[in-house]
C-alpha positions as CSV (number, residue, x, y, z in Angstrom):
1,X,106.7,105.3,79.8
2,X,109.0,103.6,82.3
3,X,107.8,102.6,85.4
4,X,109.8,103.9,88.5
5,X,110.6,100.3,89.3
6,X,112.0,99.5,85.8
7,X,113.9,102.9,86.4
8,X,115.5,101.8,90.1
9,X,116.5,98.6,88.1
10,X,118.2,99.7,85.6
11,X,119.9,102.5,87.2
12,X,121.5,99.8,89.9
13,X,122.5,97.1,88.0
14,X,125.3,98.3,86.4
15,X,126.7,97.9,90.6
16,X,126.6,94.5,90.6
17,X,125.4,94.0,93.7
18,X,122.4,91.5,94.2
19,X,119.7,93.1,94.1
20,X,115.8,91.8,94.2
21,X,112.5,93.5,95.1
22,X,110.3,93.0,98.3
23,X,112.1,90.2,100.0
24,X,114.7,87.4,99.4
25,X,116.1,84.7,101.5
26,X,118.8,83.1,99.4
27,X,120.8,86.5,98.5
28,X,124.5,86.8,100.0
29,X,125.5,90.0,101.5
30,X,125.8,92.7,100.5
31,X,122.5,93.2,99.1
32,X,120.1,95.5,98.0
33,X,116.3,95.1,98.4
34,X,113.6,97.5,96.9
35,X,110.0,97.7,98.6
36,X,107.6,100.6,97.6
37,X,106.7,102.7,100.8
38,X,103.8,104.8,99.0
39,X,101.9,104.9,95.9
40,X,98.8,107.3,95.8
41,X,97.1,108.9,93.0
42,X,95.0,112.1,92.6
43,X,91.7,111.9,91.5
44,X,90.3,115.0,89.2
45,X,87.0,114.3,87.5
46,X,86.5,111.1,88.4
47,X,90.1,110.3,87.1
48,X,94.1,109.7,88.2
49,X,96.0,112.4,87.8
50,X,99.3,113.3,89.5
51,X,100.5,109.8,90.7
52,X,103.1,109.5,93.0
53,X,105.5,106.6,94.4
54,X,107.9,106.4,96.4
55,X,110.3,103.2,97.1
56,X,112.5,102.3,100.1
57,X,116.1,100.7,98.7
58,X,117.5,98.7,101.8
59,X,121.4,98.2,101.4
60,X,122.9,95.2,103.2
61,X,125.5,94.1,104.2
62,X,128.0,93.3,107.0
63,X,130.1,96.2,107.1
64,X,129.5,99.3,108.7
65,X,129.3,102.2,106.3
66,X,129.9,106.0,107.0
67,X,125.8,107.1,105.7
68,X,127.7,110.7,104.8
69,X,130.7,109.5,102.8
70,X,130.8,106.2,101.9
71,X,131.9,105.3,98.1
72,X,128.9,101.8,98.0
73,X,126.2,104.1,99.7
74,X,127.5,107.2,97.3
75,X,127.6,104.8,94.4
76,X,124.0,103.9,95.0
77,X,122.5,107.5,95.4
78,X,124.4,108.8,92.2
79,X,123.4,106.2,89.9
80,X,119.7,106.6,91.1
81,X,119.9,110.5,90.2
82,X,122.1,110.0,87.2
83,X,118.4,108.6,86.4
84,X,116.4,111.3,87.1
85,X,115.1,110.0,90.5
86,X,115.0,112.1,93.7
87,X,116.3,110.6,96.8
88,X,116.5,110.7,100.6
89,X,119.6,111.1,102.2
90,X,120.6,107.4,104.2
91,X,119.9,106.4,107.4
92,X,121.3,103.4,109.4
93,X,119.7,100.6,111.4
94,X,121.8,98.3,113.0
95,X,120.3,94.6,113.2
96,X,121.6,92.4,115.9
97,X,120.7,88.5,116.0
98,X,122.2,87.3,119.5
99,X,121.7,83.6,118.8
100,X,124.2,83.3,115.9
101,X,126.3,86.8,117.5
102,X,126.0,88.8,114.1
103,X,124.9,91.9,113.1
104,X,123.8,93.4,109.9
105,X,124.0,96.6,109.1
106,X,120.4,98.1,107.2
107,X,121.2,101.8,105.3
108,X,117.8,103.2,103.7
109,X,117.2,105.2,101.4
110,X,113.4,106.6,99.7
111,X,113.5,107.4,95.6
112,X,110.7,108.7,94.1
113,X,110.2,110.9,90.5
């Protein structure tokens, strides 16, 4: 059985865009970062059953994106369904550093099976 991860992986990679999971310092933008947000189990008998995990993708980059209909964010979603994975719909944070005057803009998105 593939793991979700492996799953997120594979389904973004044909994108091409950088991509790396947890955190990363040295990536150009645009980027994609994957982070898992919840992984919990039930337990029946004294065993798993059931598990369930969810991940966070963060897109990057330095363009503003229209979360609703944007071809990149759109892109993303439909290759993550295309293998079998529910998602979220976007949403946008807007990151500001006022020392070097730039902004990055954060979309999010949760997968999970």
């Amino acid at each position: 059985i593939m793991s979700v991860k492996r799953k997120i992986l594979e389904a973004l990679q044909p994108l091409n865009i950088d991509m790396a999971h947890e955190i990363s310092y040295q990536m150009e933008l645009p980027k994609i970062i994957t982070n898992v947000v919840s992984h919990r189990a039930i337990r029946l008998s004294d065993r798993k059953h059931l598990k369930h995990i969810r991940y966070q993708i963060s897109y990057f980059d330095k363009t503003p994106r229209d979360v609703e209909d944007d071809l990149i964010l759109n892109s993303i979603s439909d290759a993550l369904e295309k293998a079998n994975l529910n998602t979220t719909e976007w949403i946008e944070i807007i990151e500001t550093d006022d020392e070097v005057d730039d902004t990055i803009f954060h979309y999010i998105i949760e997968v999970s099976i």
